[in-house]
N, C-alpha and C positions, 0 to 999 in steps of 0.2 A: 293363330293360336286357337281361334272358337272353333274353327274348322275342324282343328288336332281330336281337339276335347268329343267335339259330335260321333267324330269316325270312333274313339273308344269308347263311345257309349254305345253307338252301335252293337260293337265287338260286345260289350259286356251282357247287354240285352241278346244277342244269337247265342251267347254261348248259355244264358239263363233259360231260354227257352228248349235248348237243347239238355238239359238238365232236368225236366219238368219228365215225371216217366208220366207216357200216359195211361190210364186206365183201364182195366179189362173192360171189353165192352158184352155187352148179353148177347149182342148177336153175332160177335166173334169170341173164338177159343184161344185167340193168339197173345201174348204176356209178351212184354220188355223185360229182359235176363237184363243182368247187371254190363255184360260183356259190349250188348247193344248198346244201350246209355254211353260209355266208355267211347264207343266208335263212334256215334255221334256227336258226343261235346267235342272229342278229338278233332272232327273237321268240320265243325266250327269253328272253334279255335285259330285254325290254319287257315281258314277263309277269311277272318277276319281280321286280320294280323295286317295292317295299314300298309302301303309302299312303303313309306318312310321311314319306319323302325329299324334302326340298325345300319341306315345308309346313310354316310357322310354327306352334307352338304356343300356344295361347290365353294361357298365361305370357307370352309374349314380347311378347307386345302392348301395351306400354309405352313410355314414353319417348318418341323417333321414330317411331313405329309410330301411335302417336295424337297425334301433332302439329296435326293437321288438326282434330282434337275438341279438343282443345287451346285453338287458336287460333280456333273458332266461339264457346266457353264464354268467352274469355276480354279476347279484341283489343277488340270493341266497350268493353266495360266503361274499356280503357286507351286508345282514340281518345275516346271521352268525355268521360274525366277531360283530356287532352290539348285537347281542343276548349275546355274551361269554363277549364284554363291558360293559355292563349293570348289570350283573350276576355274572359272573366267576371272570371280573377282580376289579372288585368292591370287592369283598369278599377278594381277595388276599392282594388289597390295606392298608382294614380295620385289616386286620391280622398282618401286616406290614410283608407278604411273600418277603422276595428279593429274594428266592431263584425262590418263583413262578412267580416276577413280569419279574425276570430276563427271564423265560422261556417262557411267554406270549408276551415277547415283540422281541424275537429271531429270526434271521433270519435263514434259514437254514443254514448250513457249505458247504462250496465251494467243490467242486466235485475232489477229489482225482484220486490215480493210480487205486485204488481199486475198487472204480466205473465205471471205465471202463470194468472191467472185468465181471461187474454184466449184466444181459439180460438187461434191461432199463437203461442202464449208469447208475442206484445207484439215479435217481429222484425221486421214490416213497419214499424209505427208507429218503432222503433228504429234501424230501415237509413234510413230516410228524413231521420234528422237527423244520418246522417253527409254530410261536408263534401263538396262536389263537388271538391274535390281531396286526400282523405284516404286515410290511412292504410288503413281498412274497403273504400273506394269503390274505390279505385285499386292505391294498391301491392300490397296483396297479390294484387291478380291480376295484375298487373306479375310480383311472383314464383313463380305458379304457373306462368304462362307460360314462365317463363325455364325452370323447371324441364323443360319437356317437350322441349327441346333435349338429355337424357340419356337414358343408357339403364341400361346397372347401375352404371355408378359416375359424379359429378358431370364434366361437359364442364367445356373450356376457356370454351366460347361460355355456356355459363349462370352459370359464374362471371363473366363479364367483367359478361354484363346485369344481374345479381344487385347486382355491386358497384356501377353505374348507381343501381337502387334503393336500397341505401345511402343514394346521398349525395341522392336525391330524400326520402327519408324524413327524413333531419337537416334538410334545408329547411324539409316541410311541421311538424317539433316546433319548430323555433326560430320561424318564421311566426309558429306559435300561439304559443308565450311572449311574442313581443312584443307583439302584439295584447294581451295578455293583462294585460301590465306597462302597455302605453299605455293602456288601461282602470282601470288601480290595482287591477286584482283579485291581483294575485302581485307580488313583490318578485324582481330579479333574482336569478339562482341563480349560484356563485360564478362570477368568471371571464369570464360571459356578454359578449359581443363587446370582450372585452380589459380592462375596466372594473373588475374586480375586485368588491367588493360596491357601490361606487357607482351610484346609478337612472342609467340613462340618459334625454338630454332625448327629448320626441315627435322631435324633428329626426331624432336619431342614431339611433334606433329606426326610422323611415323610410329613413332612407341605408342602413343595414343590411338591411332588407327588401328594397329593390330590387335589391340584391347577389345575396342569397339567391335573387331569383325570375331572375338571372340565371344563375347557378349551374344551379339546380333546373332550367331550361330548356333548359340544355345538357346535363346528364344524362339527360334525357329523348329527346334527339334521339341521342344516344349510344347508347342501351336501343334508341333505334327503328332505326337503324343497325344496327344486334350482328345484331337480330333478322333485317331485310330480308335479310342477308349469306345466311343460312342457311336462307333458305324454301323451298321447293320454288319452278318453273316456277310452277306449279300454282294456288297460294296468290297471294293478292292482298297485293300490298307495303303496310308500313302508313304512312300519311301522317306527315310531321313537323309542329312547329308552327310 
């Protein structure tokens, strides 16, 4: 900071001195025109103008600043999961798959003794058996993304996307519960779609799913919206489903 302050004192002292017209002398005939002055303080001015002024600091490079890295690391991963929603789990829904809804909506399995012992701790074999529309696979880079719409303190626009993920995230947990309960592997949890502790039949467990992936679909075009509003020219808009 003392540093900053010296350099524009510098600056201000050349450009004053350069402002000083000097005086005819007797033993010269030659005068300083107004024009001369002008071109003088001019590069001053320009000479003295710090490195720093106007150049971002490697701190700063955050948030908006890295949007564009942002949205290389992250968009593909949420058009993908958006592709396999539209497509893949739609199909599985119509089939009334629990066994496929159950797998699309999974998260991978917690890392064991045995992955330790593997070259990569056992992550690739682990990432690969998360759901093509989960939690692992998808939303959280859903909400990295939104994230880089801030800079020091949280936006309006990544809150809005953020709260989108939300309620795409309550879909793809109650998804998997049901799949889950229509399997007889889990008993419903209190409450679950109004019922109270009563199982629901395969029926109403279906009716409710396709609710949800109605739901979950329009939060996602919502997210994708938030996002399009605020990209640069620059940046390629991201498809809806």
């Amino acid at each position: 900071m003392y540093r900053r302050l010296l350099i524009v004192c510098v600056a201000v002292v050349s450009v004053t001195q350069a402002l000083i017209v000097p005086q005819p002398s007797s033993s010269s005939s030659s005068t300083c025109t107004r024009e001369q002055v002008f071109q003088r303080t001019a590069g001053a001015i320009v000479l003295s103008i710090p490195a720093w002024v106007g150049s971002p600091s490697i701190s700063s490079a955050r948030g908006r600043a890295t949007l564009k890295e942002s949205y290389d690391r992250y968009v593909p991963r949420i058009v993908t999961g958006g592709e396999f929603y539209s497509k893949d789990l739609k199909a599985i829904i119509a089939k009334n798959d629990w066994e496929g809804l159950k797998a699309a909506t999974a998260e991978p399995p917690k890392r064991t003794k045995a992955d330790k012992a593997k070259p990569d701790g056992g992550i690739a074999e682990r990432a690969a058996k998360a759901g093509g529309f989960s939690d692992a696979r998808v939303l959280t880079a859903c909400d990295l993304f939104a994230a880089g719409f801030s800079d020091n303190s949280i936006s309006a626009k990544t809150k809005a996307m953020k709260a989108e993920v939300d309620v795409m995230r309550n879909v793809v947990e109650e998804m998997n519960l049901s799949a889950r309960i229509a399997l007889g592997e889990t008993k419903p949890e209190g409450g679950l779609f109004g019922m109270g502790g009563k199982k629901p039949s395969v029926q109403e467990l279906a009716q409710n799913v396709r609710k949800l992936y109605i739901d979950g679909g329009n939060a996602y075009n919502k997210y994708v919206y938030e996002a399009n509003e605020a990209l640069p020219v620059t940046i390629d808009r991201m498809p809806y489903l």
